[in-house]
C-alpha positions in Angstrom: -88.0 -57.4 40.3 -85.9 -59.9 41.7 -87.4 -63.6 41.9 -85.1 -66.6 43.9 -86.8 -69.5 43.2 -85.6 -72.4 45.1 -85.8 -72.3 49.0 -83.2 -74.3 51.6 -84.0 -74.9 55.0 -80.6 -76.1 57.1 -81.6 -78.0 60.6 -78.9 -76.0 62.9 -79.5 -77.8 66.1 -78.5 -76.6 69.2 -78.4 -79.8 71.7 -76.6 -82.8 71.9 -77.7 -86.3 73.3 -74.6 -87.5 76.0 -75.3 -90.4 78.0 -79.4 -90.2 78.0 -79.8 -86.5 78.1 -79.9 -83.4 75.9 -76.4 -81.1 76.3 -76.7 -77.5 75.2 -74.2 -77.0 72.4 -71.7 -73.8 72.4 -72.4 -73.1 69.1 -72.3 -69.3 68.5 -68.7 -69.5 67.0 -69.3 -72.3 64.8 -72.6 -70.7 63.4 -71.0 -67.5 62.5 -68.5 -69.4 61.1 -71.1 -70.5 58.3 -73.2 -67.3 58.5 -69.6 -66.1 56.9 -68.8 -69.1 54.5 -72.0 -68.6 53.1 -71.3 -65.3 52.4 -67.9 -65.4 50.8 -69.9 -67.8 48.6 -72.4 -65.0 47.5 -75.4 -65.9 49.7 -76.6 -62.5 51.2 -79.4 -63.1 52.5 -80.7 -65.7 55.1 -82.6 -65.6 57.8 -82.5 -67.9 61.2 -85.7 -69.2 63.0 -85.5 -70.9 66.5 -87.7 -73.5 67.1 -88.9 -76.7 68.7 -88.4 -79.9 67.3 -88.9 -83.6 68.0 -86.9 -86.6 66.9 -86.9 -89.6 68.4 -88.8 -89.3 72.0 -86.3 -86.1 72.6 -88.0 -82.4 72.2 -85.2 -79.8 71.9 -83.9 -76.4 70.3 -82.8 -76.3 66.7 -82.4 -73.3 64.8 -84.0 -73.5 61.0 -81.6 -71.6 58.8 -83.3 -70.4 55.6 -81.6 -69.2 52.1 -83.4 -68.4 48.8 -81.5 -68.8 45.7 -82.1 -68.8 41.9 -78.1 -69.4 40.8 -76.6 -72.1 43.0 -77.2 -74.1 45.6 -75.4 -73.5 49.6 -76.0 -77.1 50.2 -72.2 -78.4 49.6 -71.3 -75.2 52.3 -73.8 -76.6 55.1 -72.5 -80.3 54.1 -68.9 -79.7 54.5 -69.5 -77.7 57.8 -71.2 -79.5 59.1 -69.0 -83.0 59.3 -66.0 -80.8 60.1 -68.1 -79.4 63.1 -69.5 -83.0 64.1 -67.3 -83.6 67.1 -68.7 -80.1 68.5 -72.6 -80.8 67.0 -72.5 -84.7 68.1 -75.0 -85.4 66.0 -76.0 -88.9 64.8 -77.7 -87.5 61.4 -77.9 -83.8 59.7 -81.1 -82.4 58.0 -82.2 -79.8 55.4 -84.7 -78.8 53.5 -84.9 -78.3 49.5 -88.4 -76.7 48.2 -90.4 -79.4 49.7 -88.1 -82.4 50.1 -86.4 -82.9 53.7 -83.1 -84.8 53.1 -81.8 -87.0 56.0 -77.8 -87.7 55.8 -77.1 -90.3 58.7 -73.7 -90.8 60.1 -72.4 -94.1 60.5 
């Protein structure tokens, strides 16, 4: 039996906010692009979710990215990709999940 005991959720999201609306985001390349950096970092598994969300008065598309893990943690891998990938995302925060803490990292 194999047991992974600590579950991360990473907030993918999939608009933009420009000038009062929501822009879709061409983000295919830049997701697989962490689908493989996890993986070179021994995180197999995962599994994507697409769902609504709400922040803010806006309700948009966010994918919910989801890795179990007993050894390490992927958060430094989502971190890192996703401030090098800000100027595509255009995001004014970045979210994920740890068990059942939400962290919020704002940009300034």
């Amino acid at each position: 039996m194999i047991e992974l005991d600590e579950k991360y959720v990473f907030h993918i999201p999939l608009y933009r906010y420009v000038d009062g609306k929501l822009v879709r985001i061409e983000i295919d390349e830049i997701l697989n692009d962490l689908i493989i950096l996890f993986h070179q970092n021994g995180f197999d598994s995962l599994y994507m979710a697409k769902i609504k969300s709400y922040y803010k008065a806006r309700l948009y598309d966010e994918i919910l990215l989801t890795i179990f893990s007993s050894a390490k943690s992927p958060v430094a891998i989502f971190e890192e990709w996703f401030r090098i990938n800000n100027d595509l995302l255009g995001q004014e925060a970045f979210a994920y999940e740890i068990g059942d803490r939400m962290i919020i990292f704002e940009f300034e």
